[in-house]
TORDOPA-498015 format. One record per residue (C-alpha): residue number from 1; chain; x, y, z. Coordinates in steps of 0.5 Angstrom, whole numbers, padded with zeros to 4 digits, always signed. Layout:
# TORDOPA-498015
   num   chaine      c1      c2      c3
   NUM        A       X       Y       Z
...
# end
This chain:
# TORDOPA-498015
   num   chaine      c1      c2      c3
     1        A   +0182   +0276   +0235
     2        A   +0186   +0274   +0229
     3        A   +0192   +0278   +0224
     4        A   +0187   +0277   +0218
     5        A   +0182   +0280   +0223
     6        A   +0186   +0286   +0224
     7        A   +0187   +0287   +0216
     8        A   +0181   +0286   +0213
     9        A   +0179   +0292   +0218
    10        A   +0184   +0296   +0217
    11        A   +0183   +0295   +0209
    12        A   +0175   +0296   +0211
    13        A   +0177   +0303   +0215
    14        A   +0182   +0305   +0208
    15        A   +0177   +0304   +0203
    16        A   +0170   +0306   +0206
    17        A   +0169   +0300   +0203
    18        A   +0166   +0293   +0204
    19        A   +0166   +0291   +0197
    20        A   +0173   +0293   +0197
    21        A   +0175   +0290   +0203
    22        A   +0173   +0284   +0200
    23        A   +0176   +0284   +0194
    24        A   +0183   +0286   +0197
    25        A   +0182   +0280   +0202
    26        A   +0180   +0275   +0197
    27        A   +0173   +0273   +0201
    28        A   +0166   +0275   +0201
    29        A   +0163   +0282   +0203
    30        A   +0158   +0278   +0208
    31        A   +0165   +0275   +0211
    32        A   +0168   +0282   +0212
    33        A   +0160   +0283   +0215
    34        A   +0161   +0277   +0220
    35        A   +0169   +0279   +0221
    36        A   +0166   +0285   +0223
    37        A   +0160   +0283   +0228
    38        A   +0166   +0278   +0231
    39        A   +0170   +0284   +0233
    40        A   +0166   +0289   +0236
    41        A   +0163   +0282   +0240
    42        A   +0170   +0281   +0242
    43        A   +0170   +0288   +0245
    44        A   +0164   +0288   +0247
    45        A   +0164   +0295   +0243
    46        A   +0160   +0298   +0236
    47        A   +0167   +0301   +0231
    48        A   +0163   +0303   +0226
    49        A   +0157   +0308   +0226
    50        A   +0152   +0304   +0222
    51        A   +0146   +0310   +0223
    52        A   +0150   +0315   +0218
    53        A   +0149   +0314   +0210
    54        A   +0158   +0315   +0210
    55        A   +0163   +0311   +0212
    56        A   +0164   +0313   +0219
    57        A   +0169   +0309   +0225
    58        A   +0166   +0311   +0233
    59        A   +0170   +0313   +0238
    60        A   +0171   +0306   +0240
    61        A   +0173   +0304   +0232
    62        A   +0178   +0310   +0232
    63        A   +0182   +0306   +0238
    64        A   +0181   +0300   +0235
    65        A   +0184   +0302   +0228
    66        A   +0191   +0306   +0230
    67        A   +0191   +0300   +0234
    68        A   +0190   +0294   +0228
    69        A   +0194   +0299   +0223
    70        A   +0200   +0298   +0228
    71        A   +0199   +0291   +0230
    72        A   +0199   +0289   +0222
    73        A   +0205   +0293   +0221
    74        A   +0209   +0290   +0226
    75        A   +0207   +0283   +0223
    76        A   +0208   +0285   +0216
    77        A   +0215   +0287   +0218
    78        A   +0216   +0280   +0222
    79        A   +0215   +0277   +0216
    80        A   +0219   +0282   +0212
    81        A   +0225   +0281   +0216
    82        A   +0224   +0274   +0217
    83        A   +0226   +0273   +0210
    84        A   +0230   +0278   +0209
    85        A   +0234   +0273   +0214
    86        A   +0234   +0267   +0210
    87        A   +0235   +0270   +0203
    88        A   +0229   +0268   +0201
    89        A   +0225   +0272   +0195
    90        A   +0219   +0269   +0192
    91        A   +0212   +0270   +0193
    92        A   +0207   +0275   +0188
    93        A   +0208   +0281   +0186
    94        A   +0203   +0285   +0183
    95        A   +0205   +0291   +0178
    96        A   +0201   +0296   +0175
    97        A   +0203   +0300   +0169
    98        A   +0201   +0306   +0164
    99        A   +0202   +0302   +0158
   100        A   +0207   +0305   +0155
   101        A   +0212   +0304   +0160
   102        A   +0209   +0297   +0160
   103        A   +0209   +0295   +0153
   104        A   +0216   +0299   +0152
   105        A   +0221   +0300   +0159
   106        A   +0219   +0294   +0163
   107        A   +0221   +0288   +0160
   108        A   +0228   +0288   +0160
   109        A   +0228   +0290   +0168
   110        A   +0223   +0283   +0168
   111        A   +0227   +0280   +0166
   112        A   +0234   +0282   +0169
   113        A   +0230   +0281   +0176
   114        A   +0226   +0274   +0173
   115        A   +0233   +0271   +0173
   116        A   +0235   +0273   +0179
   117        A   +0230   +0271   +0183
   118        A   +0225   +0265   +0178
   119        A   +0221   +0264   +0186
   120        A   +0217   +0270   +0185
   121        A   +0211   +0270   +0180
   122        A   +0210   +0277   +0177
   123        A   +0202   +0279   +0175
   124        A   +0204   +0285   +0171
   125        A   +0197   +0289   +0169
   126        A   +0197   +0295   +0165
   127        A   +0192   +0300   +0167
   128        A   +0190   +0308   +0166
   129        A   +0194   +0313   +0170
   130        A   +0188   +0315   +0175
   131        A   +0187   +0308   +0176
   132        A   +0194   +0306   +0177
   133        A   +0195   +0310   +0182
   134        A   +0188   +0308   +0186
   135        A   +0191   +0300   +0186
   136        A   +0197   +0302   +0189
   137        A   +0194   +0307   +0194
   138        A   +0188   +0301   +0195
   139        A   +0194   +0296   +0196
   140        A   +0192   +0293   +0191
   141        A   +0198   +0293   +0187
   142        A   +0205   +0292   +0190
   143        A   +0208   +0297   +0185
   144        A   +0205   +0302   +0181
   145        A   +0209   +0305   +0175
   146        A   +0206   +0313   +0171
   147        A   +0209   +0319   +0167
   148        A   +0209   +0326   +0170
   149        A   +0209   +0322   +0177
   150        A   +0204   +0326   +0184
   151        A   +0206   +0325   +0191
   152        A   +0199   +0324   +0196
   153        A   +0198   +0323   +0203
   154        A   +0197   +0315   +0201
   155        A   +0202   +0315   +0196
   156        A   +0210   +0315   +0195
   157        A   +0214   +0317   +0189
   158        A   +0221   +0315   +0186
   159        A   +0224   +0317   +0181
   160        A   +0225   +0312   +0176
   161        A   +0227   +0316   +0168
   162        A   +0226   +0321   +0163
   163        A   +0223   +0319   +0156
   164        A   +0225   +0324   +0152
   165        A   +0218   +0327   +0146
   166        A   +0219   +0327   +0140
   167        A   +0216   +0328   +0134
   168        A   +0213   +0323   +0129
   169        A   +0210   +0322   +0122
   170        A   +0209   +0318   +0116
   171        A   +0213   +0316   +0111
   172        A   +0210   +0320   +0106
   173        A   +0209   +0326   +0111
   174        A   +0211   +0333   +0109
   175        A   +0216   +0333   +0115
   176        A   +0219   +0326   +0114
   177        A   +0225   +0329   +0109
   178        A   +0227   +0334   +0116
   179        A   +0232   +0331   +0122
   180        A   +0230   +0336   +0126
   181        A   +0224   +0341   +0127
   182        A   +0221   +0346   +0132
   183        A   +0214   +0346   +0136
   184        A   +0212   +0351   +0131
   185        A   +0212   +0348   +0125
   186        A   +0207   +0342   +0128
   187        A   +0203   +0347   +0128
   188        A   +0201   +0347   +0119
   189        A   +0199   +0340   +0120
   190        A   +0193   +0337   +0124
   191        A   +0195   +0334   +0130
   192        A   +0195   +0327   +0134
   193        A   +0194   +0328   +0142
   194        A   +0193   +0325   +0148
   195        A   +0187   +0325   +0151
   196        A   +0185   +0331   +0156
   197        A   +0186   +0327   +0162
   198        A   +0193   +0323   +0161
   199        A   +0199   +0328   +0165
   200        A   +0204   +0327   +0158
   201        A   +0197   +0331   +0154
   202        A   +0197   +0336   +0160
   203        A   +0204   +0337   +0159
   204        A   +0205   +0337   +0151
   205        A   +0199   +0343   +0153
   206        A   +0204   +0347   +0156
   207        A   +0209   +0346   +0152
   208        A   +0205   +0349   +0146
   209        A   +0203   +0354   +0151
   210        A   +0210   +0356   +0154
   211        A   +0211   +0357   +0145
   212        A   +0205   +0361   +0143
   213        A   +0204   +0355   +0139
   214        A   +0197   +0353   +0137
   215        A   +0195   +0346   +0134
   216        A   +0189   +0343   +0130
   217        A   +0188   +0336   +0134
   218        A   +0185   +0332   +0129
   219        A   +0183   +0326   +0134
   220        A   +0185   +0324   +0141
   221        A   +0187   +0317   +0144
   222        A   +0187   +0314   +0150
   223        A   +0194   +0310   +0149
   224        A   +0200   +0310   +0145
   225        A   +0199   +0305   +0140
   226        A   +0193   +0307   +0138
   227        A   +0196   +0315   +0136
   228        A   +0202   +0311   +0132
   229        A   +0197   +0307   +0129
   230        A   +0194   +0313   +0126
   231        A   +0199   +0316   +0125
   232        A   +0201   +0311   +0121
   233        A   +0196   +0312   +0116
   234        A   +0198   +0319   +0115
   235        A   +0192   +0321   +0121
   236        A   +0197   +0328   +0123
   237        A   +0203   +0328   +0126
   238        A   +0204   +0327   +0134
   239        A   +0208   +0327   +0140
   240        A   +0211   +0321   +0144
   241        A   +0216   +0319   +0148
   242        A   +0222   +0317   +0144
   243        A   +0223   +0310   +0147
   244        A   +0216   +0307   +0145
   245        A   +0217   +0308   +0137
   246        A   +0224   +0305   +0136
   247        A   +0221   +0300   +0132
   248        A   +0216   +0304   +0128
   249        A   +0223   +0308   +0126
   250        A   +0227   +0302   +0125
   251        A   +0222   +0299   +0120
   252        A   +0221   +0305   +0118
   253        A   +0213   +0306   +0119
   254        A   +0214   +0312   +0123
   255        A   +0219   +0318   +0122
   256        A   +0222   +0321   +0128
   257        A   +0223   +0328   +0129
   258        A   +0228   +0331   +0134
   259        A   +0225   +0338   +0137
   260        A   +0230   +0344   +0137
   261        A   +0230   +0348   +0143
   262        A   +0228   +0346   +0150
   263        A   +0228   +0339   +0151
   264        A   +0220   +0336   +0153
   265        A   +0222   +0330   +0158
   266        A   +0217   +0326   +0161
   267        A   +0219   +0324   +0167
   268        A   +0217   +0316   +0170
   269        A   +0216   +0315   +0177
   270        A   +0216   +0308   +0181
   271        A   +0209   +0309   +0186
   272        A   +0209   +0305   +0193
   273        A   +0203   +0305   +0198
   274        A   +0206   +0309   +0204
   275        A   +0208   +0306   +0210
   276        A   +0208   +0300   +0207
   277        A   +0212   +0295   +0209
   278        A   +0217   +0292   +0203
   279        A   +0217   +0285   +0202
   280        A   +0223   +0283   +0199
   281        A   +0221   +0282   +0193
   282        A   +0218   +0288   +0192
   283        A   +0225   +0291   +0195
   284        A   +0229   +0287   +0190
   285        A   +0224   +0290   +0184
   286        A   +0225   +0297   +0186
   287        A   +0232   +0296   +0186
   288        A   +0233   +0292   +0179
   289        A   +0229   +0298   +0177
   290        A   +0233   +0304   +0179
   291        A   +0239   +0300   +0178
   292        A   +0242   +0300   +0185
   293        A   +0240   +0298   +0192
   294        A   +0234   +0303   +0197
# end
């Protein structure tokens, strides 16, 4: 039995999935199949009950698993170490990011840790925040980047940075002549939101509730650059994070509006798969992100 027998089992255990298994292994749903038969051959046992229409692991197959976890595990530590030993950082690594982080916080840090270590080739993909969340716990992506970040059982949560909100309008915008405002004067003017799934839409939500503010939402979208667009062309006005309208505002497209009072943050977090052996290159990414070693 093999080490690749042992993943493609645990990643088939972890996702109640062969097509997912599959996938993570890049290798045929019929391969996962004939692994599987192979396996229980070997242990002259059945591991998976194929009498129920869920996914479910036998006796037999709940030994098996703690077992392989614990075998790959320890591999992938082996190789970890290994590597760490002669200083070699290179390989993939996969990161899944919102795209406002990934369009306005990334590049910078990619390129601070590119020139440091050109071996590593970076697959950087933007995606939803659900969906973000469910490659890294999937194993999909190494490193997951998200607003208003969530511990699970599968996940574990740095802390990265806050954006700061603020408020943003057309040039030609009643508001546009004022420096700074309150939340309660967004509320004589149509608004610009997130849709009612994104965390920094639930949490702008809460800010106008906490204010006793009530607000018209004009039209919702489910990416930055879409809002700002609208609010280019004097759609309404909108709350974003500071950081993703520097150019608007140097260019002069869009107007920034401080908000008096209580600062609206909208922390980042940085999202590993628990229990999940750093490779060097992703322990290095973290660190250039964070500024310091982990």
């Amino acid at each position: 039995m093999h080490i690749e027998n042992f993943k493609v089992f645990c990643d088939l255990v972890e996702n109640k999935s062969f097509s997912r298994a599959a996938k993570l292994n890049s290798i045929t749903q019929s391969a996962v199949s004939q692994q599987l038969r192979s396996v229980e051959e070997q242990l002259n046992s059945v591991v998976v009950d194929r009498s129920q229409k869920q996914f479910r692991l036998t006796a037999e197959g709940e030994i098996l698993y703690d077992a392989a976890k614990d075998i790959v595990h320890r591999y992938e530590q082996l190789g970890s170490d290994i590597l760490a030993s002669k200083n070699i950082v290179s390989g993939r690594l996969h990161i899944s990011t919102i795209y406002s982080v990934g369009l306005h916080e990334l590049d910078p840090y990619i390129k601070k840790f590119l020139k440091e270590f050109p071996a590593v080739n970076i697959r950087l993909e933007y995606r939803s925040s659900g969906a973000v969340y469910e490659d890294v716990a999937q194993g999909i992506s190494d490193v997951g980047l998200v607003a208003f970040p969530q511990k699970s059982r599968h996940i574990e949560v740095i802390d990265f940075i806050e954006d700061r909100l603020v408020a943003i309008c057309a040039p030609g915008h009643p508001l546009a002549k004022e420096k700074t405002i309150q939340l309660k004067d967004l509320a004589e003017y149509k608004f610009i939101g997130f849709n009612h799934d994104a965390p920094t839409r639930k949490a702008i939500d809460n800010a106008f509730r906490d204010t006793k503010v009530e607000i018209e939402t004009a039209v919702e979208f489910d990416n930055i650059e879409t809002m700002k667009r609208a609010v280019e062309i004097d759609t309404g006005v909108a709350l974003v994070p500071s950081a993703t309208i520097q150019q608007e505002a140097k260019l002069g497209t869009l107007v920034s509006l401080e908000i008096k009072g209580k600062p609206l943050v909208r922390p980042l977090g940085i999202l590993y798969r628990k229990g999940r052996i750093l490779t060097p290159a992703m322990k290095h990414f973290i660190e250039t992100l964070l500024g310091k070693a982990v």
